[in-house]
C-alpha positions as CSV (number, residue, x, y, z in Angstrom):
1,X,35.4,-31.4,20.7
2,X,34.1,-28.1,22.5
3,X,31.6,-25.4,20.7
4,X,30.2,-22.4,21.5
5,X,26.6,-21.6,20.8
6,X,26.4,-17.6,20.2
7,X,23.6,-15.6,21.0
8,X,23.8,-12.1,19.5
9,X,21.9,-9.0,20.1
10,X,19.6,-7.8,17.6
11,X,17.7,-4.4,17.2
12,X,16.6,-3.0,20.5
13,X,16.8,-6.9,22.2
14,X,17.9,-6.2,25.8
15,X,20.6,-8.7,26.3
16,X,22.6,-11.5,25.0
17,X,24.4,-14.6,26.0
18,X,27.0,-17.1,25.0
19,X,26.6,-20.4,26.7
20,X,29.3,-23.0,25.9
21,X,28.2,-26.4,25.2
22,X,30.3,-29.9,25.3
23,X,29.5,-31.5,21.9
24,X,29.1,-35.1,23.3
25,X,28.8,-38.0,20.7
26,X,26.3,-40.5,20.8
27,X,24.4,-38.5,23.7
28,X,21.4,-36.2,23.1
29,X,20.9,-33.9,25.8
30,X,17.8,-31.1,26.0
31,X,17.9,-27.8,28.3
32,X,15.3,-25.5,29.0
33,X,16.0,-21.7,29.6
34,X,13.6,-18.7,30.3
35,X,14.1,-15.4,28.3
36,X,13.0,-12.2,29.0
37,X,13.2,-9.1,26.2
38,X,11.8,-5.8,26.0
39,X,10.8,-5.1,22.3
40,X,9.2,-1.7,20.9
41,X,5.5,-2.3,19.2
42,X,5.5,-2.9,15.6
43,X,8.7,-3.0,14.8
44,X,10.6,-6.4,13.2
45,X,13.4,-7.0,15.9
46,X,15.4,-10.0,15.8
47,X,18.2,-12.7,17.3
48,X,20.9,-13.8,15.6
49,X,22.5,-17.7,16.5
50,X,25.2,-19.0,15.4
51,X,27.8,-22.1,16.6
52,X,31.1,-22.2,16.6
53,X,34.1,-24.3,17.7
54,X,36.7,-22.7,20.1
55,X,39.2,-21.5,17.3
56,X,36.0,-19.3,15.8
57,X,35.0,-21.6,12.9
58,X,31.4,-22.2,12.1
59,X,29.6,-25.5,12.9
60,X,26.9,-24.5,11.4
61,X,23.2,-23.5,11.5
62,X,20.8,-24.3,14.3
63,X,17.9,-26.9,13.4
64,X,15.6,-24.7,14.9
65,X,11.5,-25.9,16.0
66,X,8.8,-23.7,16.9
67,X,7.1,-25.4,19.9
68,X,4.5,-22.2,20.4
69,X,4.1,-19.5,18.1
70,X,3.4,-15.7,20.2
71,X,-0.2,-14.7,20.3
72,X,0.5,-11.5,19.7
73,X,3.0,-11.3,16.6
74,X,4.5,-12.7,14.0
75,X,7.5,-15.3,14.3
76,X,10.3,-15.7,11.1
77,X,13.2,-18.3,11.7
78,X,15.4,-18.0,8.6
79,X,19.0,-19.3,7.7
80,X,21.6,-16.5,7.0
81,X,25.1,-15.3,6.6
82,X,26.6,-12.6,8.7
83,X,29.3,-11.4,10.7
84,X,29.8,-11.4,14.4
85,X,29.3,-8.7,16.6
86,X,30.8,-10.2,19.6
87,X,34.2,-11.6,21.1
88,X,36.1,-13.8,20.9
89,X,34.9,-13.8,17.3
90,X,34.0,-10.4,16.5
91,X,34.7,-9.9,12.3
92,X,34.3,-13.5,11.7
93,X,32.0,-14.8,8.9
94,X,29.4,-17.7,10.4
95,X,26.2,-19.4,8.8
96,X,23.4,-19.6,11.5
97,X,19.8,-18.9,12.2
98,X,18.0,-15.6,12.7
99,X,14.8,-15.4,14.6
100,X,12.4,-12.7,13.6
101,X,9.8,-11.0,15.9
102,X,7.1,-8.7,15.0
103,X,4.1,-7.5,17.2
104,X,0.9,-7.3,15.8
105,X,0.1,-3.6,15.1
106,X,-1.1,-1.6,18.0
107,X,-0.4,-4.4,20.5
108,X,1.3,-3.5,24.1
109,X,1.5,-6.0,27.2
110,X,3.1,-9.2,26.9
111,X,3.8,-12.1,24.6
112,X,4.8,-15.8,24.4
113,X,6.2,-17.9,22.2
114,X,9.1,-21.3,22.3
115,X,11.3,-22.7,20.2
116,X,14.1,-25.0,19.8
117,X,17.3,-25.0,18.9
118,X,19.4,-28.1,18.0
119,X,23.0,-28.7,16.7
120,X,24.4,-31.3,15.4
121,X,27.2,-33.2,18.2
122,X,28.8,-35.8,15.7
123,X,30.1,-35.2,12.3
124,X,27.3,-37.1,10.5
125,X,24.6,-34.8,11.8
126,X,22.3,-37.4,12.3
127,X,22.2,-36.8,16.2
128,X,21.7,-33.2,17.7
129,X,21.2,-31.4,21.0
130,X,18.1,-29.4,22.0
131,X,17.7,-26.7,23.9
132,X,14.5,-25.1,24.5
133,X,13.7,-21.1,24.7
134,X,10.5,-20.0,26.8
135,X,10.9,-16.4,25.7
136,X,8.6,-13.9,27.2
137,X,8.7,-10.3,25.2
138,X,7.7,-7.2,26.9
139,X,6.3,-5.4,24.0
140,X,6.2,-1.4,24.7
């Protein structure tokens, strides 16, 4: 089975991806990637992640570690609800993880944090995937 792990663009977050990911059985794979984002001082922006197969249906939420908290904010990872924003599944309804960023007030310059997102890769969900998020936000 194939899935797609969606990355959509929250409030004022420069960019966003979809990377497509072989769900393997039986292997447990980690990747690393580097982020960059520009984010506006003391305000709450967000990411919103969701999986889903290749005929749009949700796989799920993320199980989601926090490897480094920033320095210089404040970092929420909750589950929600919501609707995509993007093709190929734009409209459709899909349980996943939200990942909340807020810069301490007055704070400009940069800041750090990591985290790590698994999905499950067999029906069980007793053996997930990893991949880990070095995000550096340029907070203006």
């Amino acid at each position: 089975m194939r899935g797609r792990i969606g990355l959509c663009r929250g409030y004022s977050f420069m960019r966003s991806l979809v990377a497509v990911a072989a769900m393997l059985p039986l292997i447990t794979v980690a990747h690393a990637e580097d982020l960059r984002f520009d984010v506006r001082s003391g305000r709450t922006e967000y990411r919103e992640m969701y999986i889903y197969t290749d005929n749009c249906v949700s796989s799920g939420q993320f199980r989601t570690k926090v490897l480094k908290e920033p320095e210089h904010g404040k970092l929420v990872v909750r589950r929600e609800t919501f609707i995509a924003t993007q093709p190929p599944c734009q409209g459709r309804k899909f349980v996943g993880t939200k990942i909340y960023y807020t810069s301490a007030k007055g704070f400009r310059g940069t800041d750090h944090l990591k985290v790590s997102l698994g999905y499950a890769v067999d029906t069980s969900e007793k053996l997930y995937t990893y991949t880990t998020y070095d995000v550096t936000l340029n907070v203006r």
